[in-house]
PATI-213656 format. One record per residue: residue in one letter; residue number from 1; x, y, z of N, C-alpha, C in turn. Coordinates in Angstrom, 1 decimal, m for minus. Example, Ala and Ser with C-alpha at 12.3 -4.5 7.8 and 13.67 -1.06 7.14 Angstrom:
2
resn,resi,n_X,n_Y,n_Z,ca_X,ca_Y,ca_Z,c_X,c_Y,c_Z
A,1,13.2,m5.7,7.8,12.3,m4.5,7.8,13.2,m3.3,7.8
S,2,12.8,m2.2,7.1,13.7,m1.1,7.1,12.9,0.0,7.9
// end
This chain:
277
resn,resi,n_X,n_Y,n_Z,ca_X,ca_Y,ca_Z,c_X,c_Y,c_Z
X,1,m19.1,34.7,17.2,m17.8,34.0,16.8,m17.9,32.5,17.1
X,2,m18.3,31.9,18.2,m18.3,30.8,18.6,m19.6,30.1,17.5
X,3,m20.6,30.5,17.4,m21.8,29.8,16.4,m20.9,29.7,14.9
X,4,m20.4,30.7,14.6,m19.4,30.8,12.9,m18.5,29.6,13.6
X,5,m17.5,29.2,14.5,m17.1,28.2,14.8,m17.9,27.0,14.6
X,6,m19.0,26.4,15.6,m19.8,25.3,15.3,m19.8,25.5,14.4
X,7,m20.4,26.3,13.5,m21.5,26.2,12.3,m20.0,25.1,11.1
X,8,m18.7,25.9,10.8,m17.8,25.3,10.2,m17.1,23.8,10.5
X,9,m17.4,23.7,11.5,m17.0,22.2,12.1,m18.4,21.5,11.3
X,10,m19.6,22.2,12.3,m20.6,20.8,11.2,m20.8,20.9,9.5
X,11,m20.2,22.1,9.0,m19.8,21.6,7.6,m18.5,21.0,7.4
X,12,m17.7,20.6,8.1,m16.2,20.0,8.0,m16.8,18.8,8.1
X,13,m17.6,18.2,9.4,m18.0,17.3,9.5,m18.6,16.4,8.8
X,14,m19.7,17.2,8.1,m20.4,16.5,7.0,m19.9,16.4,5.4
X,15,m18.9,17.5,5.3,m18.0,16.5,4.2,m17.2,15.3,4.2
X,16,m16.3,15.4,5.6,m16.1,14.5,6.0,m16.3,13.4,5.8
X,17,m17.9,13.0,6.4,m18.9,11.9,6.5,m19.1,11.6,4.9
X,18,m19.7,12.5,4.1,m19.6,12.5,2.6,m18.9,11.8,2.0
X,19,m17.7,12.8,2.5,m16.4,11.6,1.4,m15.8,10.1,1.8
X,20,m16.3,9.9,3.4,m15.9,8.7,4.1,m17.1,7.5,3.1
X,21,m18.5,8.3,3.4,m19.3,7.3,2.4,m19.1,7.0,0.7
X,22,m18.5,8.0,0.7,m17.9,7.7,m1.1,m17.3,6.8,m0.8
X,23,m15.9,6.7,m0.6,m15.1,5.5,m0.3,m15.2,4.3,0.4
X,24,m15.9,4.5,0.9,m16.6,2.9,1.3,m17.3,2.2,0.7
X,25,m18.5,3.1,m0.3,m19.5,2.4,m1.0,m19.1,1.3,m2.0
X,26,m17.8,1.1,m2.4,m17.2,m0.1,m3.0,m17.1,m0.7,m2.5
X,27,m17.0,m0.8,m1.3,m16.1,m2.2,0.1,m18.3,m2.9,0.5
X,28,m18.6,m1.6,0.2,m20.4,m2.3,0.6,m20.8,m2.5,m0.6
X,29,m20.6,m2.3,m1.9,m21.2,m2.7,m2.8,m20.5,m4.6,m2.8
X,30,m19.3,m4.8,m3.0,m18.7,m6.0,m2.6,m19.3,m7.0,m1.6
X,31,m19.7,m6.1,m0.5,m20.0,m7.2,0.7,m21.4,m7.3,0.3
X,32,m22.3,m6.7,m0.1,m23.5,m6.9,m0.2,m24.0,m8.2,m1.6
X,33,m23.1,m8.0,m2.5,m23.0,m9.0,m3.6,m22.7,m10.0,m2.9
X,34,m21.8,m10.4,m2.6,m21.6,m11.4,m1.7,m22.5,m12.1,m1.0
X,35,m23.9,m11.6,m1.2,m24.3,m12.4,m0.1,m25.8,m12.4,m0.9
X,36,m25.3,m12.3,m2.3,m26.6,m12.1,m3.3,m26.6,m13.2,m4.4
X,37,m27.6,m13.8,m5.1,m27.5,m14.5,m6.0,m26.7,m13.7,m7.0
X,38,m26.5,m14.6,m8.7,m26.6,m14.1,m9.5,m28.0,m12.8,m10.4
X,39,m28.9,m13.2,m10.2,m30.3,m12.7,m9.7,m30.1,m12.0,m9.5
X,40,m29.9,m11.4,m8.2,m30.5,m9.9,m7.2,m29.3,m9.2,m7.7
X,41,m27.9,m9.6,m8.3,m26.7,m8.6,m8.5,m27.2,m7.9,m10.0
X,42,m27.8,m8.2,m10.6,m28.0,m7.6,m11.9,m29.6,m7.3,m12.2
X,43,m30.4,m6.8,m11.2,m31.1,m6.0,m10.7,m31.4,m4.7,m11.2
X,44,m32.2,m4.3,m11.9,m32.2,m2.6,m12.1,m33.9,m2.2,m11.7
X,45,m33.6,m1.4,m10.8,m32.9,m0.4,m10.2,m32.2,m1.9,m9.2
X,46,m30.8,m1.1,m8.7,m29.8,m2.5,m7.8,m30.3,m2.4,m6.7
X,47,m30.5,m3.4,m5.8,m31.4,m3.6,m4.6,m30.1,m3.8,m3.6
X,48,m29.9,m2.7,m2.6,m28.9,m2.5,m1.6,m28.9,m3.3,m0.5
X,49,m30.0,m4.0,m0.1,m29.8,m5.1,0.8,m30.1,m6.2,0.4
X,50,m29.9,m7.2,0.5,m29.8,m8.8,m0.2,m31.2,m9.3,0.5
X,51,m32.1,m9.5,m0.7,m33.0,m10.5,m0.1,m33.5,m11.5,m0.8
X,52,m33.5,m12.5,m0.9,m32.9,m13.1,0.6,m31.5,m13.2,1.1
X,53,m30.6,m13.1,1.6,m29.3,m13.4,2.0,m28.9,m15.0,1.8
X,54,m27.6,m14.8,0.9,m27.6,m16.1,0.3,m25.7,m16.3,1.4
X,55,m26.0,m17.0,1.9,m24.6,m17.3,2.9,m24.1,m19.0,2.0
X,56,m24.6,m19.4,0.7,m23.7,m20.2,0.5,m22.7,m20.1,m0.4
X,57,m22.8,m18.6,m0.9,m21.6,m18.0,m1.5,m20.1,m18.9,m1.2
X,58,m19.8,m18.2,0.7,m18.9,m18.6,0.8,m18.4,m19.8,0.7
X,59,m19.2,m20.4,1.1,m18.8,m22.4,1.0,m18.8,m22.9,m0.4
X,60,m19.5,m22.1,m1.4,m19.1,m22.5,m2.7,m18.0,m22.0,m3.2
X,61,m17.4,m20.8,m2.8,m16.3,m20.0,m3.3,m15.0,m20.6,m2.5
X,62,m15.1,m21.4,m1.0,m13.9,m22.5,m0.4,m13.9,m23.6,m1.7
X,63,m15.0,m24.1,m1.7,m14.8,m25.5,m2.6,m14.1,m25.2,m3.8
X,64,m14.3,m24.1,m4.8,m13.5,m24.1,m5.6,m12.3,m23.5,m5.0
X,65,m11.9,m23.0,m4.5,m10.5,m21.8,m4.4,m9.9,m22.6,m2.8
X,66,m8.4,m22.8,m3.1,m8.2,m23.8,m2.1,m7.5,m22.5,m1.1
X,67,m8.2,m22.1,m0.5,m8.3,m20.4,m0.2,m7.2,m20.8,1.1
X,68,m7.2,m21.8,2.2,m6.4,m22.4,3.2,m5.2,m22.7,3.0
X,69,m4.7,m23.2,1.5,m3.5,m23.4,1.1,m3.0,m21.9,0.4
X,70,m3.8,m21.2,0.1,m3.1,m19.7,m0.5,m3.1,m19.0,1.1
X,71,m3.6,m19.2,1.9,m3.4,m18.4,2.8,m2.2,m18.7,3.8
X,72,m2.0,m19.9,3.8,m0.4,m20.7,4.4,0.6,m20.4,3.8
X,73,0.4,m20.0,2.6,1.7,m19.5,1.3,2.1,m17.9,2.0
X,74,1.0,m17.2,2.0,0.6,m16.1,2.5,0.9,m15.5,3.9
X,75,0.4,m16.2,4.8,1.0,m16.0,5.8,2.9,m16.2,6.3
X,76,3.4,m17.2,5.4,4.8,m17.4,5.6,5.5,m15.9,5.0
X,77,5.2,m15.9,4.1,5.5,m14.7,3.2,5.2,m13.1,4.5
X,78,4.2,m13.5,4.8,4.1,m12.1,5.5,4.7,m12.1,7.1
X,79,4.8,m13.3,7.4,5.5,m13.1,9.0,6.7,m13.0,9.0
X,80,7.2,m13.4,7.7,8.7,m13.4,7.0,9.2,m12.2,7.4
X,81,8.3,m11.6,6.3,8.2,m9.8,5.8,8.2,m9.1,7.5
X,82,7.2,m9.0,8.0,7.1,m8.2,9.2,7.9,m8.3,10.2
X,83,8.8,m9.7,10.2,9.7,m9.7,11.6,11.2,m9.2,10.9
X,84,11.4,m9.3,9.7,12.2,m8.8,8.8,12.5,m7.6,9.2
X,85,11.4,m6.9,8.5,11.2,m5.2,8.4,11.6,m5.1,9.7
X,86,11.4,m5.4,10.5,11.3,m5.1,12.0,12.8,m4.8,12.7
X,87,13.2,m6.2,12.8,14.7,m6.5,12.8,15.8,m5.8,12.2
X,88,15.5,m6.0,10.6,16.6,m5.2,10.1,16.8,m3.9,10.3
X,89,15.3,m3.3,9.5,15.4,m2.0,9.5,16.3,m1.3,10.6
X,90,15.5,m1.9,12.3,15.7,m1.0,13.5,17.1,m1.1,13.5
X,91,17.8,m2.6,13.2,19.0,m2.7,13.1,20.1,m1.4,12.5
X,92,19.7,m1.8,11.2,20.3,m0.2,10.0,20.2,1.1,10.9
X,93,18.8,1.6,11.3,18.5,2.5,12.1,19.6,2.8,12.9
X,94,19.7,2.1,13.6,20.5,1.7,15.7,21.7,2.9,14.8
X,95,22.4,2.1,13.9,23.8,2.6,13.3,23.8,3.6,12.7
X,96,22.5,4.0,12.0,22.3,5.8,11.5,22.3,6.5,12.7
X,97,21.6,6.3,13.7,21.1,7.2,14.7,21.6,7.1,16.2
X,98,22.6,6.4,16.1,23.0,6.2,17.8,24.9,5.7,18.0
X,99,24.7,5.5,16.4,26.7,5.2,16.9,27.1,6.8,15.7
X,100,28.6,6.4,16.1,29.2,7.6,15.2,30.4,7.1,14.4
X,101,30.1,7.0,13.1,31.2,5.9,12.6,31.8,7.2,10.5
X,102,32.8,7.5,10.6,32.9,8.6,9.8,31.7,8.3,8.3
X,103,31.7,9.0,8.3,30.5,9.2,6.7,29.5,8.8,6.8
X,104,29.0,8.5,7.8,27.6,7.7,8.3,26.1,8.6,8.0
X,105,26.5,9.7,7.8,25.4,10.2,7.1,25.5,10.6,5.5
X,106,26.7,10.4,5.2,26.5,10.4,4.0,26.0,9.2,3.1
X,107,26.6,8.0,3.4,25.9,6.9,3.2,24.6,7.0,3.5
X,108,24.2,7.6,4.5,22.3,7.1,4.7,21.7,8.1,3.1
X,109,22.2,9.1,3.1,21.9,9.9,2.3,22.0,9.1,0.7
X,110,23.1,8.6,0.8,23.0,7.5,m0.8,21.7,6.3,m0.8
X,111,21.8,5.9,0.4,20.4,5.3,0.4,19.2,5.8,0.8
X,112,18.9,7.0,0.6,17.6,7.7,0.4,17.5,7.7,m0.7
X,113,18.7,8.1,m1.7,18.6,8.4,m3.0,17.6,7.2,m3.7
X,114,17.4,5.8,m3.1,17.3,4.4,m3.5,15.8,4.8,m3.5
X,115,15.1,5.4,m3.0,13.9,5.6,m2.4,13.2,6.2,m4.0
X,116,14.1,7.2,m4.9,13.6,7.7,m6.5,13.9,6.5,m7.6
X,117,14.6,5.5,m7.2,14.5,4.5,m8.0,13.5,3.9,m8.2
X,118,12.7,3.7,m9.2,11.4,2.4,m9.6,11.8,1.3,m9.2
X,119,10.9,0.4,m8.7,11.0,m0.7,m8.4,11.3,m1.7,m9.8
X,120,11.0,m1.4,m10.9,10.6,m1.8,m12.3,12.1,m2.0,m12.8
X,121,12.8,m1.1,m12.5,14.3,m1.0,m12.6,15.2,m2.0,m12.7
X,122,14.8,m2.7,m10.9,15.8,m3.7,m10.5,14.9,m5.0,m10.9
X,123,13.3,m4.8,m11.5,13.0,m6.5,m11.3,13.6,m7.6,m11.9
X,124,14.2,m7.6,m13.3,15.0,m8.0,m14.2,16.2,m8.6,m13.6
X,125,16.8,m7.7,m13.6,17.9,m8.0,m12.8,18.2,m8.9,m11.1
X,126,16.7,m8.4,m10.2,16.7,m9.3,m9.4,16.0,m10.9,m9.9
X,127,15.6,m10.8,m10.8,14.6,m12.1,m11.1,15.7,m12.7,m11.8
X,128,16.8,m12.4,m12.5,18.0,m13.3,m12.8,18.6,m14.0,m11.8
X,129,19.0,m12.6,m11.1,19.5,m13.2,m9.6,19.1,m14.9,m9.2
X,130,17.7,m14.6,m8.9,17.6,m15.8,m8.2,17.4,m16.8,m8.9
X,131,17.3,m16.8,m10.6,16.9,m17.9,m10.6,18.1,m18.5,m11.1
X,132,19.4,m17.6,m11.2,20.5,m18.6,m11.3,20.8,m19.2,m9.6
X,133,20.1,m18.5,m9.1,20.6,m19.5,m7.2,19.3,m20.3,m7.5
X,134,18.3,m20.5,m8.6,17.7,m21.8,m7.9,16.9,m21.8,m7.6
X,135,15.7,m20.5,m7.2,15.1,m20.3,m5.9,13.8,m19.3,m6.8
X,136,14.1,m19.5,m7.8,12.6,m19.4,m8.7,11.3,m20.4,m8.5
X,137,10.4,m20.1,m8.1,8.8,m21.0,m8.0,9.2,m21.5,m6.6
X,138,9.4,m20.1,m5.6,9.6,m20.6,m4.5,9.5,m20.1,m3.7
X,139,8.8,m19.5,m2.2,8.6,m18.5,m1.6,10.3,m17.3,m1.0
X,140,10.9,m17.9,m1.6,12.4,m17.6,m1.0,12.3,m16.0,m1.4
X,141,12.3,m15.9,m2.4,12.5,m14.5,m3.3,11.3,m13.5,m3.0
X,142,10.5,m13.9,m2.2,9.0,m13.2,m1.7,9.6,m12.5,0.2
X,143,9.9,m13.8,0.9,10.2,m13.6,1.9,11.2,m13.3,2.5
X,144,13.1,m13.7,1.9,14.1,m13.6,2.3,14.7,m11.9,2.3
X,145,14.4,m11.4,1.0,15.4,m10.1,0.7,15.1,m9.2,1.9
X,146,13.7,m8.9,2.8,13.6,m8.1,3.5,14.7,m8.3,5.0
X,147,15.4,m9.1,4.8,16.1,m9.6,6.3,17.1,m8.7,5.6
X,148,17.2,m8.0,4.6,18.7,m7.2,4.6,18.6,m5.7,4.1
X,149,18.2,m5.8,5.0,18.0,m4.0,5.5,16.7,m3.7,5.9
X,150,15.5,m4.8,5.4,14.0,m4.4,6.0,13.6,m3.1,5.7
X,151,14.1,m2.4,4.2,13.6,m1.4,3.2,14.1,m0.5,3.8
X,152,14.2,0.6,2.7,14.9,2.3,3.3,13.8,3.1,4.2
X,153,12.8,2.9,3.4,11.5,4.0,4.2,11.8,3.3,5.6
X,154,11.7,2.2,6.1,11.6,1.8,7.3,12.8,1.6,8.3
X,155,13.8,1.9,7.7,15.1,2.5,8.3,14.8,4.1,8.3
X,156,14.3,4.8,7.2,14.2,6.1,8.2,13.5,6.5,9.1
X,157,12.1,5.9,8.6,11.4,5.8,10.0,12.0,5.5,11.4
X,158,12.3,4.4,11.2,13.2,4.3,12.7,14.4,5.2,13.3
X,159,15.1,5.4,12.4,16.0,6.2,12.5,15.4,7.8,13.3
X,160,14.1,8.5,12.5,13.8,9.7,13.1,13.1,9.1,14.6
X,161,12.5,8.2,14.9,12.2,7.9,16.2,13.1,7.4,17.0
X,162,14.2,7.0,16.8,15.5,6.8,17.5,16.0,7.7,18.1
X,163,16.2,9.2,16.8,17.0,10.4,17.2,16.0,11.1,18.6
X,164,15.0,10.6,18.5,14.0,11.2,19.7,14.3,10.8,21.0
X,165,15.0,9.7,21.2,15.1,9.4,22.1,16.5,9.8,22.7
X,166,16.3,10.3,24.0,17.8,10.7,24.9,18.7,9.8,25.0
X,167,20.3,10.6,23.9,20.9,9.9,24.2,21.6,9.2,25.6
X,168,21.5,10.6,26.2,21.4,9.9,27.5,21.8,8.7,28.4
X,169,20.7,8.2,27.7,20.4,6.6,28.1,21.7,5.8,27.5
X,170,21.4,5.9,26.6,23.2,5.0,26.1,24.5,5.2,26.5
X,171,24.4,7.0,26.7,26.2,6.9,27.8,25.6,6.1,29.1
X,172,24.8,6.1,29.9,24.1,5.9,31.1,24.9,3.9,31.3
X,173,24.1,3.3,29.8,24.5,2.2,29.7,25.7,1.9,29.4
X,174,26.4,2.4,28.0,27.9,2.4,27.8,28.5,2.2,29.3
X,175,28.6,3.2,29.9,29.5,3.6,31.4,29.2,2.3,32.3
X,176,27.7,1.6,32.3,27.6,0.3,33.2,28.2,m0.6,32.4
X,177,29.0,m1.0,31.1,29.6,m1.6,30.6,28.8,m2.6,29.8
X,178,27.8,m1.8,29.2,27.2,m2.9,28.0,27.2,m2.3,26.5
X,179,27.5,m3.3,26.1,27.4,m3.6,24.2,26.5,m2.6,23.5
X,180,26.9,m2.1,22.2,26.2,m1.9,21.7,24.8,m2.4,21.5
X,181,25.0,m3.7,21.0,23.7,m4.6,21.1,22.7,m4.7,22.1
X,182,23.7,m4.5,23.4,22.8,m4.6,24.4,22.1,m3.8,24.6
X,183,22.3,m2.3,24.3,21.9,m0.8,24.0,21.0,m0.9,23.1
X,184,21.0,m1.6,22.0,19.9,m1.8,21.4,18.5,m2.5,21.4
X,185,18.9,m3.8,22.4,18.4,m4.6,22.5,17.2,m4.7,23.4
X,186,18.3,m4.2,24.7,17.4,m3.9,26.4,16.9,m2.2,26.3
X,187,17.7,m0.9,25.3,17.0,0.3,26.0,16.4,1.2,25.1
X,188,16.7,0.8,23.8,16.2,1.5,21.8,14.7,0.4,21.7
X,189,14.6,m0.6,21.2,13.6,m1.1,20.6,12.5,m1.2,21.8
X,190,12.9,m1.4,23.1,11.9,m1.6,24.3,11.3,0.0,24.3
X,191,11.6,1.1,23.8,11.0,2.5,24.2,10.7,2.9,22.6
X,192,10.3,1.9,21.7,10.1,2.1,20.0,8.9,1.0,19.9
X,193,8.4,1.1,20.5,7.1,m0.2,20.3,5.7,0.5,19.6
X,194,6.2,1.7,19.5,5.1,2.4,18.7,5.4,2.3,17.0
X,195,6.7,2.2,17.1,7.4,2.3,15.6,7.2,1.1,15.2
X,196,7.6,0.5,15.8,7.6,m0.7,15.7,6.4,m1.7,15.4
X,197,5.1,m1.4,15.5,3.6,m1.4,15.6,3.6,m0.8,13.8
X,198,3.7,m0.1,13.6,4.0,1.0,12.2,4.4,0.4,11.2
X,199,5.5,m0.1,11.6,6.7,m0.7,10.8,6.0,m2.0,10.4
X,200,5.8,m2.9,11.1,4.9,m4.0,11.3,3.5,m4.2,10.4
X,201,2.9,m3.1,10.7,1.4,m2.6,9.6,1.6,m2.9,8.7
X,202,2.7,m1.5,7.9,2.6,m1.2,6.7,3.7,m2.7,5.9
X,203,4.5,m3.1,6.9,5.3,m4.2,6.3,4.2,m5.6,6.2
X,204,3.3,m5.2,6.9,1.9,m6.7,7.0,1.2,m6.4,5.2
X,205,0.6,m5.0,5.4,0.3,m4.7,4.2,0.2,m5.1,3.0
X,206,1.7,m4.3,2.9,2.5,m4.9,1.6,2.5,m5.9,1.0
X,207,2.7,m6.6,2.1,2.9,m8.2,2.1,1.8,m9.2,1.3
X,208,1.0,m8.8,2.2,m0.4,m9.4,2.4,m1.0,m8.9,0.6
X,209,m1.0,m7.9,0.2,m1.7,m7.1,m0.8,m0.4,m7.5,m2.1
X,210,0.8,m8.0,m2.4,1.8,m7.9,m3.1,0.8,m8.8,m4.5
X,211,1.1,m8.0,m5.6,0.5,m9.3,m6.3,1.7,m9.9,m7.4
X,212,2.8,m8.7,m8.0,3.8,m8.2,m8.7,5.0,m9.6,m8.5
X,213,4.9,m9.8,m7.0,6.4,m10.5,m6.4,6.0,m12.1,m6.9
X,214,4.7,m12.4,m6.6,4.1,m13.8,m6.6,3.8,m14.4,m8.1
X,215,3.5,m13.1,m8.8,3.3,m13.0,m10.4,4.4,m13.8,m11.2
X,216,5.9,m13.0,m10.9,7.0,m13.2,m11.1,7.3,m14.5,m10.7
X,217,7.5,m14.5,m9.4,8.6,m16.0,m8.8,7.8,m17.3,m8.6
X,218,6.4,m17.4,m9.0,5.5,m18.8,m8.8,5.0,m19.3,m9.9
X,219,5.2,m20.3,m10.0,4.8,m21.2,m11.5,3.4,m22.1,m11.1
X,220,3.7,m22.7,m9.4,2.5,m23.7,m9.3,1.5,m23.2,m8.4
X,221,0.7,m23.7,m9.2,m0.8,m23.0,m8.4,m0.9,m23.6,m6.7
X,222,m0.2,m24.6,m6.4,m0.1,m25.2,m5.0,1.1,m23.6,m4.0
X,223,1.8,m22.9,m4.8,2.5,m22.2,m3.6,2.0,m20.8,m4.4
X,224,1.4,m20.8,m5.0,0.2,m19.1,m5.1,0.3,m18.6,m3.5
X,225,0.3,m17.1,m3.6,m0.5,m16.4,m2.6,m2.1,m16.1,m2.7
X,226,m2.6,m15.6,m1.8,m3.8,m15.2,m1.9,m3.8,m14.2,m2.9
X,227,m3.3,m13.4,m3.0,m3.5,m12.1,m4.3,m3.3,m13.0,m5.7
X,228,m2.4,m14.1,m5.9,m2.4,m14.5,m7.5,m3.4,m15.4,m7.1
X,229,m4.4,m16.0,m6.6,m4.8,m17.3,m6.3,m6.6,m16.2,m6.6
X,230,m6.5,m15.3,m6.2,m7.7,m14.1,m6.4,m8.0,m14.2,m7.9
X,231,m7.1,m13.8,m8.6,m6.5,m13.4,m10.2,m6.8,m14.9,m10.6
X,232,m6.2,m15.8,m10.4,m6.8,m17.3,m11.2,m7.9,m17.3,m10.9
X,233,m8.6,m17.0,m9.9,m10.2,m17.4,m9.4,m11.2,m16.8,m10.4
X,234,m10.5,m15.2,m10.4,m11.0,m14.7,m11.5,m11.2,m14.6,m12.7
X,235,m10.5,m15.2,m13.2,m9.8,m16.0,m15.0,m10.6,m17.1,m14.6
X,236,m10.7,m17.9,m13.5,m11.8,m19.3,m13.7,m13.7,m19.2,m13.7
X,237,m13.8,m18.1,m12.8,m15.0,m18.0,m12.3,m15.5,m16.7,m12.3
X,238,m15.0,m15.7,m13.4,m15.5,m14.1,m13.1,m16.8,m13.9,m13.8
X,239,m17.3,m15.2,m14.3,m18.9,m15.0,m15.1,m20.0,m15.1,m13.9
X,240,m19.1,m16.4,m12.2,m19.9,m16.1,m11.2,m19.6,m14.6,m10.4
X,241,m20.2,m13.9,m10.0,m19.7,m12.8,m9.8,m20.3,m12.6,m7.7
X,242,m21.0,m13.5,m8.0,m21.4,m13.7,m6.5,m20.1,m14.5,m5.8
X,243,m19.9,m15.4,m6.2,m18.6,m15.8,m5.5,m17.1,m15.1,m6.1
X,244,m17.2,m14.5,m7.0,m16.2,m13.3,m7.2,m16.3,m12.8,m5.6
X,245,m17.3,m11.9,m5.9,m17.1,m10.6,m4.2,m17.1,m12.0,m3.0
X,246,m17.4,m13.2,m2.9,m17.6,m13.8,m1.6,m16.3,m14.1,m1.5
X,247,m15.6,m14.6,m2.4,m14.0,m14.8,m2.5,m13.0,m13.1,m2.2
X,248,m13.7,m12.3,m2.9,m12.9,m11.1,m2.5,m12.9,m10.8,m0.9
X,249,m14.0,m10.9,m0.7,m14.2,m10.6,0.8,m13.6,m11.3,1.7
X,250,m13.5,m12.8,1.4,m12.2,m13.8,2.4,m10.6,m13.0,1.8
X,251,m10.6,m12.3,1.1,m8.9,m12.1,1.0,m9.1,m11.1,1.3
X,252,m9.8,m10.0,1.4,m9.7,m8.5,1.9,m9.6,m8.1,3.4
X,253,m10.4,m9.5,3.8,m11.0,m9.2,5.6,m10.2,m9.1,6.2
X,254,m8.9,m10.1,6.4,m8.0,m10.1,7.5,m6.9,m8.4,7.3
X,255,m6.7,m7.7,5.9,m6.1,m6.6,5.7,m7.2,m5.5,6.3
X,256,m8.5,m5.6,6.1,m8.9,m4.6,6.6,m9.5,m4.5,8.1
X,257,m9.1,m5.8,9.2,m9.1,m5.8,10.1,m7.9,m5.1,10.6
X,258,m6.5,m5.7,10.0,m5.5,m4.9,10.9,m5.2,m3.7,10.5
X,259,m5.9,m2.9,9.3,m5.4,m1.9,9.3,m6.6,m0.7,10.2
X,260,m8.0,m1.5,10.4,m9.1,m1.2,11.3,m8.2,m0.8,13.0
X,261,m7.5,m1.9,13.3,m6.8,m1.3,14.5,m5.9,m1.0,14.9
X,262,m4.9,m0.8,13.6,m3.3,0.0,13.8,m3.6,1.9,12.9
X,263,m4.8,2.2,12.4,m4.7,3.0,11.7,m4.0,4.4,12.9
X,264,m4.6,4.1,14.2,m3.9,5.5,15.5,m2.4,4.8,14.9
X,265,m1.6,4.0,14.9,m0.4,3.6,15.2,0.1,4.1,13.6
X,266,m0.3,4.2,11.9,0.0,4.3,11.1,0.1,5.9,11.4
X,267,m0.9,6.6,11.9,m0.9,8.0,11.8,m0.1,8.8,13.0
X,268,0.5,7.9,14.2,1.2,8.5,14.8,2.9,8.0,14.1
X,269,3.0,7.1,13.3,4.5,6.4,12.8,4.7,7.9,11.4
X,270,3.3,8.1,10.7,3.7,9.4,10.0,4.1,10.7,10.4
X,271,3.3,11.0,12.1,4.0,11.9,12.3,5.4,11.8,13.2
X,272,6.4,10.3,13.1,7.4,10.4,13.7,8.6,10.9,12.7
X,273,8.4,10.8,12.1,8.9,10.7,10.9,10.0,12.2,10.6
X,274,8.7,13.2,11.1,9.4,14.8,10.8,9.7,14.9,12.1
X,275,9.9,14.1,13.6,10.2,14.7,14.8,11.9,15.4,14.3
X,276,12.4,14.4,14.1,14.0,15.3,14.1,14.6,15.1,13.5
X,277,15.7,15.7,12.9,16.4,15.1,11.6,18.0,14.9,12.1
// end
């Protein structure tokens, strides 16, 4: 019994491994171009390690792509987004999951519903919005909306990690005579830093990867993101294909670092999700 055990784990294993190398061999075909002439990329049979290793890729692919100023655009947009998501959401949360105010679940329940809507739906309609306020070709419309509510998925998320926690603690506080806020402030979000971690990720993500929002609301190539600033580079320069992947690889690295060391934190935020309803 125990050998039929090993023996299925090292075939679990090695599919595993199999399908992990499937899925990567894009992210290594990319990095390896990168560091290849035009020459060695169009190669038959393709030569899997670069020789010689050409490292002026990237210093040719800065000089054209003002990659520092798409990433300043970028970053505002995304720390916007993440302290947003963060804030509001837990906010919305606090009030699904810890006060008692009549129809409070029914309302959350109308805003789940929001969750089967297409995004495609409202873009019209929100792209009017703003540009009778003004705020068209401007990071406003990338960065502001999430300070009001910080999305439904990430209100329920919080919400089911909330319900986890003993109420308890809140009559405990109530009775020493502090605020709701305070309840939220000093004894909910201080015991949610896992959610919170989660919330943060997948709202960095988004952010970071959005190409749809930047498409829409930016006219000048000076307040591009990295994702539209990719897409021009590639309309300018996709015949160089070595600085294609050297350029992909500066916009991909910093997403595939953080999702390299939040992925325990993404997979314990999906399984908070079904703790309790």
């Amino acid at each position: 019994m125990k050998k039929k055990i090993a023996l299925e784990k090292v075939i679990l294993y090695l599919f595993l491994i199999a399908g992990s190398l499937i899925c990567l061999f894009p992210f290594y075909w990319m990095l390896r171009s990168s560091f290849m002439d035009m020459a060695q990329i169009f190669v038959m049979p393709p030569i899997m390690i670069p020789d010689p290793v050409v490292f002026t890729n990237y210093q040719d692919a800065l000089e054209v792509m003002p990659y520092f100023r798409y990433l300043l655009n970028t970053l505002i947009v995304v720390i916007s987004n993440v302290a947003g998501s963060i804030l509001a959401a837990s906010l919305c949360a606090f009030s699904f999951s810890r006060l008692r105010w009549p129809g409070r679940d029914k309302v959350f329940m109308i805003i789940l519903t929001s969750l089967m809507m297409p995004s495609i739906v409202t873009m019209i309609p929100t792209f009017v919005m703003w540009s009778r306020l003004g705020f068209t070709n401007s990071l406003v419309p990338l960065a502001v909306p999430i300070w009001f509510g910080g999305s439904v998925y990430n209100i329920f998320l919080f919400r089911q990690f909330f319900l986890s926690i003993p109420r308890e603690l809140d009559e405990a506080a109530y009775v020493d005579g502090a605020s709701y806020f305070k309840v939220y402030w000093k004894i909910i979000l201080p015991l949610s830093k896992s959610a919170m971690v989660v919330v943060g990720i997948f709202s960095f993500l988004s952010s970071w990867n959005d190409f749809m929002g930047p498409l829409i609301y930016l006219n000048e190539e000076k307040k591009y993101t990295l994702s539209l600033g990719l897409q021009l580079f590639q309309g300018s320069y996709g015949a160089q294909w070595h600085l294609l992947m050297a350029a992909s690889v500066l916009v991909l690295t910093p997403a595939v670092i953080v999702f390299f060391f939040g992925q325990k934190h993404i997979l314990e935020g999906i399984a908070t999700t079904g703790i309790k309803g």
